[in-house]
DRENFITI-142787 format. One record per residue (C-alpha): residue number from 0; residue in three letters; x, z, y. Coordinates in nm, 2 decimals. Example, Ala and Ser with C-alpha at 12.3 -4.5 7.8 and 13.67 -1.06 7.14 Angstrom:
0 | ALA | 1.23 | 0.78 | -0.45
1 | SER | 1.37 | 0.71 | -0.11
//
This chain:
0 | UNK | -9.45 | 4.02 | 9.17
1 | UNK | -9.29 | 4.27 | 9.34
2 | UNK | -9.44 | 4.64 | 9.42
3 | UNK | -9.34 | 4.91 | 9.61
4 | UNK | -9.48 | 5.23 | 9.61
5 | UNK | -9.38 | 5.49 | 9.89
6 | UNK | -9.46 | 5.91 | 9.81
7 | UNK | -9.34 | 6.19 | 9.92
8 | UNK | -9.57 | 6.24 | 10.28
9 | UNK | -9.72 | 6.53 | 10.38
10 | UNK | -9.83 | 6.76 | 10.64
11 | UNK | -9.50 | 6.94 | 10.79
12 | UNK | -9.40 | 7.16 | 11.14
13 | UNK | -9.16 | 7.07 | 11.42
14 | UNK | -8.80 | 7.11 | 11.29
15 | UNK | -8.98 | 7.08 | 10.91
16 | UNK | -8.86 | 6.83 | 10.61
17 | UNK | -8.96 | 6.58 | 10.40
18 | UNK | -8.83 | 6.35 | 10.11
19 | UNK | -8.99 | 6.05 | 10.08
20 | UNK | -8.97 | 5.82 | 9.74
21 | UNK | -9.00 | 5.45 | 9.69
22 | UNK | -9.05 | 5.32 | 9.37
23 | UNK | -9.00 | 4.96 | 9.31
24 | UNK | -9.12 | 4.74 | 9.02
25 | UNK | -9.12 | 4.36 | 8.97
26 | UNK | -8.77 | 4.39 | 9.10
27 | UNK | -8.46 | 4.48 | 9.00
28 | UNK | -8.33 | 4.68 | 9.32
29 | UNK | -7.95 | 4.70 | 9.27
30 | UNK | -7.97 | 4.33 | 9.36
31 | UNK | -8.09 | 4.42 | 9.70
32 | UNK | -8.03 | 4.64 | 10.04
33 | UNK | -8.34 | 4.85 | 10.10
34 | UNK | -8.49 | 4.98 | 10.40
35 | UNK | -8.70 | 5.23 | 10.54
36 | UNK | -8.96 | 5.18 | 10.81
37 | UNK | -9.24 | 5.36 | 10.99
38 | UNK | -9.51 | 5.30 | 11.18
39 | UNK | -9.63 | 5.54 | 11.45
40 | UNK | -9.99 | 5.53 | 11.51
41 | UNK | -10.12 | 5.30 | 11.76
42 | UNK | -9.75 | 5.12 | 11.74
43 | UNK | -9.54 | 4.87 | 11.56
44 | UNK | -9.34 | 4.92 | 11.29
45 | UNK | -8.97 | 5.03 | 11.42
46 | UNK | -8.66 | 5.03 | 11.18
47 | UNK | -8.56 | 5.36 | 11.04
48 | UNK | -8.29 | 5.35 | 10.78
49 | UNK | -8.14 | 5.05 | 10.56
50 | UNK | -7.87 | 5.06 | 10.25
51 | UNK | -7.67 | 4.83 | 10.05
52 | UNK | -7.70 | 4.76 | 9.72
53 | UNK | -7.48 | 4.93 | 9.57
54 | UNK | -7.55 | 5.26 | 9.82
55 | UNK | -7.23 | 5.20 | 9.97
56 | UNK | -7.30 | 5.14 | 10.36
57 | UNK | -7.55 | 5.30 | 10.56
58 | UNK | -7.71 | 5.22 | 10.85
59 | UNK | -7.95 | 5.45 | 11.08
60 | UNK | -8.19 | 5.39 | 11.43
61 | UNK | -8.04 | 5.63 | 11.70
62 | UNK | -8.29 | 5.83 | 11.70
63 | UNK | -8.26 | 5.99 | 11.32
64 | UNK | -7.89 | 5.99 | 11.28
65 | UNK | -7.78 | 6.31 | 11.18
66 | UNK | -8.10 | 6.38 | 11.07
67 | UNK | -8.21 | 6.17 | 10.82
68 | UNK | -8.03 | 6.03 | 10.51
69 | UNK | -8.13 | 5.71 | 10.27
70 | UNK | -8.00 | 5.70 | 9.93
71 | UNK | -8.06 | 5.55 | 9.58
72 | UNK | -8.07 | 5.58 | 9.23
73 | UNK | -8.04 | 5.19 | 9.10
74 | UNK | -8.05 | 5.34 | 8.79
75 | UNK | -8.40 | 5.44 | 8.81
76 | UNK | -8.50 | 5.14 | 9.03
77 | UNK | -8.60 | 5.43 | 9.33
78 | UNK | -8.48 | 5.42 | 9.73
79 | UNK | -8.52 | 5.79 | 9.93
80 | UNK | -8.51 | 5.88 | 10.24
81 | UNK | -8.44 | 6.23 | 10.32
82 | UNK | -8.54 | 6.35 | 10.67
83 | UNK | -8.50 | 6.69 | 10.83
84 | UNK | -8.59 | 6.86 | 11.17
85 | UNK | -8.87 | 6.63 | 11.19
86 | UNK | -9.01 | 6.59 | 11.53
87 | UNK | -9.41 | 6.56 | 11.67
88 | UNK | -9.35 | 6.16 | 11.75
89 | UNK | -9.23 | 6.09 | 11.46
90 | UNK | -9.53 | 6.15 | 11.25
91 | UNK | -9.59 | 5.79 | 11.13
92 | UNK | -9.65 | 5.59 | 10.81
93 | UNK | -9.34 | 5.51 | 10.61
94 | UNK | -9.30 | 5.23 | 10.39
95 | UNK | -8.97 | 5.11 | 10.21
96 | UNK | -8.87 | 4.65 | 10.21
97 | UNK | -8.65 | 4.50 | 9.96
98 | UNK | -8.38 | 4.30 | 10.19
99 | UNK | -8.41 | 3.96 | 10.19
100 | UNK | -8.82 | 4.01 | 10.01
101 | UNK | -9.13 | 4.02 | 10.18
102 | UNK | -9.44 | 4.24 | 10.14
103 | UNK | -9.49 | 4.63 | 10.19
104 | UNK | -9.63 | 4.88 | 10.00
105 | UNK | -9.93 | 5.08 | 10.16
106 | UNK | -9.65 | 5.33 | 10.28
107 | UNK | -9.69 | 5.74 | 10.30
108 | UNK | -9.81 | 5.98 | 10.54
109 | UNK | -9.58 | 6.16 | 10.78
110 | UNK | -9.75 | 6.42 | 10.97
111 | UNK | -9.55 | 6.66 | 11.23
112 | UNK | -9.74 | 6.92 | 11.37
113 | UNK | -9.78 | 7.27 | 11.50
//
């Protein structure tokens, strides 16, 4: 059975970073892209970041490229997402997918304030 469990969220300012982790088990994740999501609240999930396998190909929503970066360590069976100058709208619940696998995890707390 696959789990996924997303860290990393926390309280941050406008402008402000955060590096969220995803830790995967049940799975062996260099088999897989990964992705990252979020949910604002009162919205859907939107699509925020996705990876190949092998970490070789990238692919970013609009609105975070230059800003945010997803990588991997398949050694360690771990996804990241690295996202600076964070802005007030995109506070949201993250959560990381296994390509291809259902379920999520219970995801981590982005909050962008002043």
């Amino acid at each position: 059975q696959v789990q996924l469990v997303e860290s990393g969220g926390a309280w941050v300012q406008p402008g402000g970073s955060l590096r969220l982790s995803c830790a995967a088990s049940g799975v062996t994740l260099s088999l897989y892209a990964m992705n990252w999501y979020r949910r604002p609240p009162g919205q859907g999930r939107e699509f925020v970041a996705a990876i190949t396998s092998a970490g070789s190909d990238t692919v970013y929503a609009d609105s975070v490229k230059g800003r945010f970066t997803i990588s991997r360590d398949n050694d360690n069976n771990t996804l990241q997402l690295e996202m600076n100058n964070l802005e007030p709208e995109e506070a949201a619940v993250y959560y990381c997918t296994v390509g291809g696998l259902g379920g999520w995890g219970q995801g981590t707390q982005g909050t962008v304030t002043e």
